[in-house]
C-alpha positions in Angstrom: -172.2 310.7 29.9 -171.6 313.4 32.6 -173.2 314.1 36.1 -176.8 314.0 36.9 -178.2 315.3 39.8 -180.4 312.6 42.5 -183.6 313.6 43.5 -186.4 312.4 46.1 -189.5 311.7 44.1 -191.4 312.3 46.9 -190.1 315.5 47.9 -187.9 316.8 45.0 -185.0 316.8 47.9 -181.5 317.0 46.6 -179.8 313.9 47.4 -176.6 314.1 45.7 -174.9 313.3 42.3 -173.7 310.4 40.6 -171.2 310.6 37.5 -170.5 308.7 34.4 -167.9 309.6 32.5 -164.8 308.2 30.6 -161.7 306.8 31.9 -158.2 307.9 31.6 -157.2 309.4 28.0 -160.8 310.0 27.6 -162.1 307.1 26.6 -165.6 306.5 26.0 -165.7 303.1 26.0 -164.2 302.7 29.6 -166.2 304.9 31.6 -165.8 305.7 35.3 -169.0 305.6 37.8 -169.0 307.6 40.5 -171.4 309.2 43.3 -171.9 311.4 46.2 -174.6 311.0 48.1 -176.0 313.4 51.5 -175.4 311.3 54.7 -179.3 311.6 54.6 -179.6 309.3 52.0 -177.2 306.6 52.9 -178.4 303.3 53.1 -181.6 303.7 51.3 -180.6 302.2 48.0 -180.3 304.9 46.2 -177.0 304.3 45.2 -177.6 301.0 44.0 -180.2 302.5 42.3 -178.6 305.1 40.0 -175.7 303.3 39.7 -177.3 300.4 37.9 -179.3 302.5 35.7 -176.0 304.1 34.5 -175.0 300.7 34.0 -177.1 299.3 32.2 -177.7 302.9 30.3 -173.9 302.7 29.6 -173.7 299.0 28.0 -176.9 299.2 26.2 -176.9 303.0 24.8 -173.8 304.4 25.1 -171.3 301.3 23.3 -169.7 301.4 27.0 -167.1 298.1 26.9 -166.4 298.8 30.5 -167.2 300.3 34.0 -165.0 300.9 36.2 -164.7 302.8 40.4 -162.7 303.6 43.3 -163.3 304.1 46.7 -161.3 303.8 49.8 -160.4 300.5 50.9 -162.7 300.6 54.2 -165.8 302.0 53.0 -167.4 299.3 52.4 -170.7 300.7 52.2 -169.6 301.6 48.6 -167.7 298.7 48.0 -170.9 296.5 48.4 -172.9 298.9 45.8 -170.0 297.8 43.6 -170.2 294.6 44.1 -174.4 294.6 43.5 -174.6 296.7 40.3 -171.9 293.5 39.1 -168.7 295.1 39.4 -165.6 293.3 41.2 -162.6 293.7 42.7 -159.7 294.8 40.1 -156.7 296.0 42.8 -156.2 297.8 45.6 -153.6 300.8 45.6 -151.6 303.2 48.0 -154.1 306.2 48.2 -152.1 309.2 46.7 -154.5 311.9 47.6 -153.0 315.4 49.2 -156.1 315.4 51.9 -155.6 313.6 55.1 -158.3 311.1 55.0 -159.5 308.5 57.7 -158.2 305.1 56.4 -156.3 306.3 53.7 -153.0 304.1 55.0 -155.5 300.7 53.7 -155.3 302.6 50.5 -157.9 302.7 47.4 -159.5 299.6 45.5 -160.6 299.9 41.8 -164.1 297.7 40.9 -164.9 297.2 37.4 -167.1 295.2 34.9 -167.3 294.8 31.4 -169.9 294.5 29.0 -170.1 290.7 29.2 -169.4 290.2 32.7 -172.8 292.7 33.2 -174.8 290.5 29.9 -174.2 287.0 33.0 -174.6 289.4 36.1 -178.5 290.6 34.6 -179.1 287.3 33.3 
């Protein structure tokens, strides 16, 4: 678990982070995914990608019962990563943050999976 850094192959380019790391009273068996990516990278799979190799890494190696992540309700660029890597629609909540942030009044969704939902999503 933690943050790892994304990385062009081809050029050794920074292409931002992605984090995997546990949920709320720090537990390890309900981890939270979670990237940022440069707007250069954007729709080049990359965050399908990494996010399905922490996946899998997760429920295979690391005991991982469940995945779970946020986003804001309109960026569904993210939302349809989610929904690849297996993950779907938990809720949708006011978005509490102290930044002013375009679309925040359509508020946040939470996507998860668990560990048997993901065994049927790969099969």
């Amino acid at each position: 678990m933690g943050t790892w850094a994304a990385e062009s192959t081809a050029t050794g380019e920074f292409l931002g982070w992605f984090h995997f790391r546990p949920g709320p009273g720090t537990d390890i068996t309900n981890i939270d995914l979670g990237y940022r990516l440069r707007r250069s990278a954007w729709n080049q799979g990359y965050a399908t990608e990494g996010s399905r190799a922490l996946v899998g890494m997760g429920f295979t190696d690391l005991g991982v019962e469940r995945v779970f992540g946020h986003t804001m309700t309109v960026n569904t660029a993210s939302r349809r990563v989610m929904e690849k890597c297996g993950l779907t629609l938990v809720r949708t909540t006011p978005y509490e943050g102290a930044d002013v942030i375009e679309g925040a009044a359509h508020g946040e969704v939470e996507y998860a999976l668990t560990k048997p939902e993901w065994v049927s999503f790969i099969s």
